[in-house]
C-alpha positions, 0 to 999 in steps of 0.5 A: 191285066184283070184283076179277080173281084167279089161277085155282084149279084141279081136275085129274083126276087130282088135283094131285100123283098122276101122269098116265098117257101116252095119258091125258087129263088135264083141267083146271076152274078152280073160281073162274071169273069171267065177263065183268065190265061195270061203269059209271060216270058223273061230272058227265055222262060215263059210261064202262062198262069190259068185261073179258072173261077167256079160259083157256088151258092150257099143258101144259109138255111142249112141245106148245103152249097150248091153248084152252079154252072157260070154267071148263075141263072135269071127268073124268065117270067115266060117260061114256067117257073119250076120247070126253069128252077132244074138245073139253075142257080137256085134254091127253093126254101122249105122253112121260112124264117123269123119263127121259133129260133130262125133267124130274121134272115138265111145268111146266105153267100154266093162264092166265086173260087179260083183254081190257079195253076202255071207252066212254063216252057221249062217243065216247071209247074204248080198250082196256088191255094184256091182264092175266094170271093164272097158276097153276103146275100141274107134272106127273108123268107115267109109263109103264104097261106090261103083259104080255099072255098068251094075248091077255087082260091 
């Protein structure tokens, strides 16, 4: 049997180290579990459960969950970095925090929901209420200012 669990998460930048404003950071969950289907018959009733997960990714700064498409995305430092931010599990800050009322951290959280349904070879079906998985992922994020001098920085 598989048991549905919380989602482990890698980030970039990692855990802990603070994001950049107007840097993407991107999110993978590392023990994605696809679609489950499951069967079983007694005394001539079968009935097959579905469980189908999808992620979503609320950044904590106010901006709004976003979807994402399964297990998440990993930074490539090969490919350029705004270009691989479309489309990704990620979310590029606009505000950094631990300045005028902001927190120290966005409370970030990362949720894996499962739509659960069932059939059975007797015309009865149904679907439970959605299960969710959550894992905290708070984050700080800072300025980086530059001097520029004689148009190079």
């Amino acid at each position: 049997k598989v048991r549905m669990v919380a989602p482990t998460l890698a980030t970039d930048p990692p855990v802990g180290v603070a994001a950049v404003v107007n840097t993407p950071v991107f999110v993978e969950v590392t023990n994605w579990q696809p679609e489950i289907v499951d069967s079983d018959c007694i005394l001539g009733v079968c009935v097959t459960m579905t469980a189908t997960p999808a992620l979503a990714f609320d950044p904590g700064d106010g901006s709004g969950a976003i979807g994402c498409v399964p297990p998440g995305s990993r930074y490539d430092p090969a490919r350029p970095l705004m270009e691989q931010a479309e489309g990704a599990c990620a979310h590029v800050y606009r505000q950094r925090t631990a300045a005028e009322g902001r927190p120290g951290a966005w409370p970030g959280q990362v949720t894996v929901t499962w739509s659960v349904s069932w059939t059975s070879n007797v015309g009865a079906s149904g679907s439970y209420d959605p299960l969710s998985f959550a894992a905290s992922l708070p984050r700080a994020v800072e300025e980086v200012s530059t001097v520029v001098v004689d148009g190079s920085s």
